[in-house]
VOBA-1610 file (N, C-alpha, C; in pm, whole numbers, padded with zeros to 5 digits, always signed):
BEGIN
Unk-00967+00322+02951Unk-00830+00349+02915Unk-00767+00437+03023Unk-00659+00424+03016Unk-00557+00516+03124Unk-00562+00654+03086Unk-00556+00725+03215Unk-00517+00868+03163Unk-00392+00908+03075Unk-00278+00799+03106Unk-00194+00820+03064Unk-00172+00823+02913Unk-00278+00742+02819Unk-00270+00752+02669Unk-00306+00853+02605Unk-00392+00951+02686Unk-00414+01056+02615Unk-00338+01206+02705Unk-00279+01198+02796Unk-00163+01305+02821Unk-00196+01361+02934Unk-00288+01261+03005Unk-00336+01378+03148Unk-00256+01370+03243Unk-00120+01278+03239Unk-00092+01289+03369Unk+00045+01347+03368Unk+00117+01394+03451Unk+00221+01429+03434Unk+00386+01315+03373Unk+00385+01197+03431Unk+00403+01087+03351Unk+00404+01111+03229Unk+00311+01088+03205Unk+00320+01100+03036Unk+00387+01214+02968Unk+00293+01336+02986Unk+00412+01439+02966Unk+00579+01436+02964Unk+00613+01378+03107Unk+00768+01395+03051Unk+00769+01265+02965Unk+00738+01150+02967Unk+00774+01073+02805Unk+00739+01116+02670Unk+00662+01202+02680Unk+00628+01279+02552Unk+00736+01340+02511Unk+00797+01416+02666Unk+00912+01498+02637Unk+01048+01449+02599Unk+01035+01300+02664Unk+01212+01257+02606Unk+01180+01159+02488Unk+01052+01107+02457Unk+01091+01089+02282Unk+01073+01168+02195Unk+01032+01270+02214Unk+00993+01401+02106Unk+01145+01449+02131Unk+01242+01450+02215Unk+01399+01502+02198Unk+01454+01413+02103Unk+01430+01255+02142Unk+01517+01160+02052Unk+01470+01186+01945Unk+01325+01166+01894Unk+01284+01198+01784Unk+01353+01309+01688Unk+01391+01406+01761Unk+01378+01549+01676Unk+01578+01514+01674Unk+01633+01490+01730Unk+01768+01447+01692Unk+01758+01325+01577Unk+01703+01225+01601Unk+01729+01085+01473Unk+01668+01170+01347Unk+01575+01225+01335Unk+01498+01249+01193Unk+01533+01406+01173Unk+01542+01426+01053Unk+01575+01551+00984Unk+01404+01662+00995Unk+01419+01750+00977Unk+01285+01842+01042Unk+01200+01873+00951Unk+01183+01708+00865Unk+01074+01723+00747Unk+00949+01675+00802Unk+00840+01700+00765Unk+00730+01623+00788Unk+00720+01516+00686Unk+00656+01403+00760Unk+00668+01291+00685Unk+00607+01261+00564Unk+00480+01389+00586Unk+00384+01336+00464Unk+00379+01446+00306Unk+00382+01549+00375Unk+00373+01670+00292Unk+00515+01695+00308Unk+00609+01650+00342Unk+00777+01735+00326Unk+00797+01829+00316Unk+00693+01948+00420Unk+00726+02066+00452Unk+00848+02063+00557Unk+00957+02135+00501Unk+01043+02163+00610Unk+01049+02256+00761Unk+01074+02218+00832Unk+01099+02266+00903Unk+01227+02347+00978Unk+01211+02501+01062Unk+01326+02524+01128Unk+01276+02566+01250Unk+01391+02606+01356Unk+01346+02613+01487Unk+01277+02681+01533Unk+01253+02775+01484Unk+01139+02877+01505Unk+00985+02795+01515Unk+00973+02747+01378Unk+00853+02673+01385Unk+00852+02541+01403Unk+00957+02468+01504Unk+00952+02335+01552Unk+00844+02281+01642Unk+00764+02369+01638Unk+00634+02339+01762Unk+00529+02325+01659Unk+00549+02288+01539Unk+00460+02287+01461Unk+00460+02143+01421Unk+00582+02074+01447Unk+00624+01917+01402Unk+00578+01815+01528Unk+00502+01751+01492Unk+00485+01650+01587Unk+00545+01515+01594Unk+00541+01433+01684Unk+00562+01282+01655Unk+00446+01189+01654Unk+00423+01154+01540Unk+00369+01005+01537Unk+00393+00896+01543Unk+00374+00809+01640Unk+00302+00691+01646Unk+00273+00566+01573Unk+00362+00487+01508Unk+00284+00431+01362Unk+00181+00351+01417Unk+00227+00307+01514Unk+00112+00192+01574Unk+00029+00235+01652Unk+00015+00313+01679Unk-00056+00440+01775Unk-00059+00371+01880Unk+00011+00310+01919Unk+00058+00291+02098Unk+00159+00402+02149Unk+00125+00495+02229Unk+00223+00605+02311Unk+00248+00546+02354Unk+00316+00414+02412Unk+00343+00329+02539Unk+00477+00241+02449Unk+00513+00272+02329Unk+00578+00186+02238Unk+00663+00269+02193Unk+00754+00295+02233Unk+00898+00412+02204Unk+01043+00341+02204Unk+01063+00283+02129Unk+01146+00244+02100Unk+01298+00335+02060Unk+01416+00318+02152Unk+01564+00384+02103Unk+01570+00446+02017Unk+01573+00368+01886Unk+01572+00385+01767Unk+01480+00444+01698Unk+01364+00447+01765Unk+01264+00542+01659Unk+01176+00502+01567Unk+01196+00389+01557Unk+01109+00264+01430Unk+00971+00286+01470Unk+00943+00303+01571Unk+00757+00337+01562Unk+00769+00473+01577Unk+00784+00579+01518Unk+00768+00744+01505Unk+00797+00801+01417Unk+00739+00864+01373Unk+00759+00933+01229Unk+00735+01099+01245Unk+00778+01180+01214Unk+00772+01354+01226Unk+00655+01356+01149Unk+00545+01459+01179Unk+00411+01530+01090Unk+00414+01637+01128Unk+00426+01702+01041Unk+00309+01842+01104Unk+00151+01870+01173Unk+00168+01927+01207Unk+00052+01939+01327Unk-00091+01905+01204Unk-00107+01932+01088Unk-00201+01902+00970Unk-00234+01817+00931Unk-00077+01711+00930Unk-00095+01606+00860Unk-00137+01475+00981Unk-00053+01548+01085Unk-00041+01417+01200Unk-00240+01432+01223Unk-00299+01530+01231Unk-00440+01525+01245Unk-00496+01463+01184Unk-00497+01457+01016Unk-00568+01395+00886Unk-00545+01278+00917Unk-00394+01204+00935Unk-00393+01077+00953Unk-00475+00999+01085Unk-00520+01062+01180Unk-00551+00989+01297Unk-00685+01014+01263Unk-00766+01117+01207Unk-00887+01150+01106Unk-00933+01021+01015Unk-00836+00923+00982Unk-00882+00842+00858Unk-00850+00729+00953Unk-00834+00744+01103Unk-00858+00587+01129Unk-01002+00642+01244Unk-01011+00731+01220Unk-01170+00761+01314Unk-01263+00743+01236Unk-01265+00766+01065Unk-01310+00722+01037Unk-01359+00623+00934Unk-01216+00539+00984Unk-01245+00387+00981Unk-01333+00327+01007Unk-01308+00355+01156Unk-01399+00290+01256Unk-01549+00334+01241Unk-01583+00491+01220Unk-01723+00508+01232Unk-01782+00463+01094Unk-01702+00404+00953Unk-01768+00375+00833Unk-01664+00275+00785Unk-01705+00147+00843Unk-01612+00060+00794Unk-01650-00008+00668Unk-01572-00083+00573Unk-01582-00149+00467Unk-01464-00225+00431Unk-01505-00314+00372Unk-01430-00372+00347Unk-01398-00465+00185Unk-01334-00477+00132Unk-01356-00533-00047Unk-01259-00670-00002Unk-01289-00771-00062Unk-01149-00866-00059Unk-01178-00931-00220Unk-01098-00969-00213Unk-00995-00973-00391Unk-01123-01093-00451Unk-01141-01046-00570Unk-01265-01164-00624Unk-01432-01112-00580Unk-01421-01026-00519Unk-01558-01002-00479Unk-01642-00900-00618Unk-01738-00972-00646Unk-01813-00966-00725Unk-01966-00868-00675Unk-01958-00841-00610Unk-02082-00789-00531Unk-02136-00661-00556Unk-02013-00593-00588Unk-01996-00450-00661Unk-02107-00417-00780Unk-02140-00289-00805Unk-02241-00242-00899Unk-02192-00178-01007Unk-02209-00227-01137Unk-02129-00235-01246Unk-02163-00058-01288Unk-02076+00019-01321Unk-02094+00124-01410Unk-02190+00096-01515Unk-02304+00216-01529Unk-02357+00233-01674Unk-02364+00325-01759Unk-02319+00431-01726Unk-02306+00499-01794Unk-02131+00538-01842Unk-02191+00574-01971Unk-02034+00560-02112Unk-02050+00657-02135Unk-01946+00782-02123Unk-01921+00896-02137Unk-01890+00938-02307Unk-01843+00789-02358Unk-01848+00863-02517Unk-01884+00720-02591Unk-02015+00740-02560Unk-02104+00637-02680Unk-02170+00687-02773Unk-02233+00858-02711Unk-02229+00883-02926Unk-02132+01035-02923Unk-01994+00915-02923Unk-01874+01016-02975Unk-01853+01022-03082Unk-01860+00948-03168Unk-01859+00954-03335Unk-01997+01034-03397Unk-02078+01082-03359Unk-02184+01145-03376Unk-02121+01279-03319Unk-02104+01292-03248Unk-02041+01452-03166Unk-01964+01482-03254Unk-01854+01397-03295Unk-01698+01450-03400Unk-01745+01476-03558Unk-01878+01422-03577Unk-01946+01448-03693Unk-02014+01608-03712Unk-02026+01619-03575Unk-02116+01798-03596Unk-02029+01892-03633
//
């Protein structure tokens, strides 16, 4: 991969820098997930995400970026790492699954009796 997807080069940096401006003008200074607000003081705390996680995909308008906080934007890129290191998968009809056995109130009418 390029240096450029993960921020080493100076390149990148300033595109970091002019969609994180558009960004922070189109969207209001909520985080997307937890709707902690934000103000300028702590605007270094809001990041931009990525929906498609291509940095190379910045669109005018903003349709692939979404505001996080520095917490949430982590957790989310957290649950596609580990995606990848523990994948699974269910598709609809699959029977393969291991049936519950144990019944939490099978002698409930015996309990309501004591």
């Amino acid at each position: 991969m390029s240096a450029d997807r993960f921020g080493a080069s100076e390149h990148y940096k300033q595109q970091e820098k002019g969609y994180r401006e558009r960004a922070l003008k189109l969207f209001p200074w909520i985080c997307g997930r937890c709707a902690r607000e934000f103000q300028y003081s702590g605007l270094s705390e809001l990041t931009v995400h990525h929906i498609d996680h291509d940095h190379t995909n910045n669109p005018n308008d903003g349709t692939n970026w979404e505001l996080l906080c520095i917490y949430c934007h982590d957790n989310e890129h957290d649950k596609y790492t580990k995606q990848e290191e523990y994948p699974t998968e269910i598709k609809a009809g699959d029977n393969n699954q291991e049936m519950a056995t144990y019944n939490p109130f099978a002698d409930l009418k015996a309990m309501l009796k004591k």
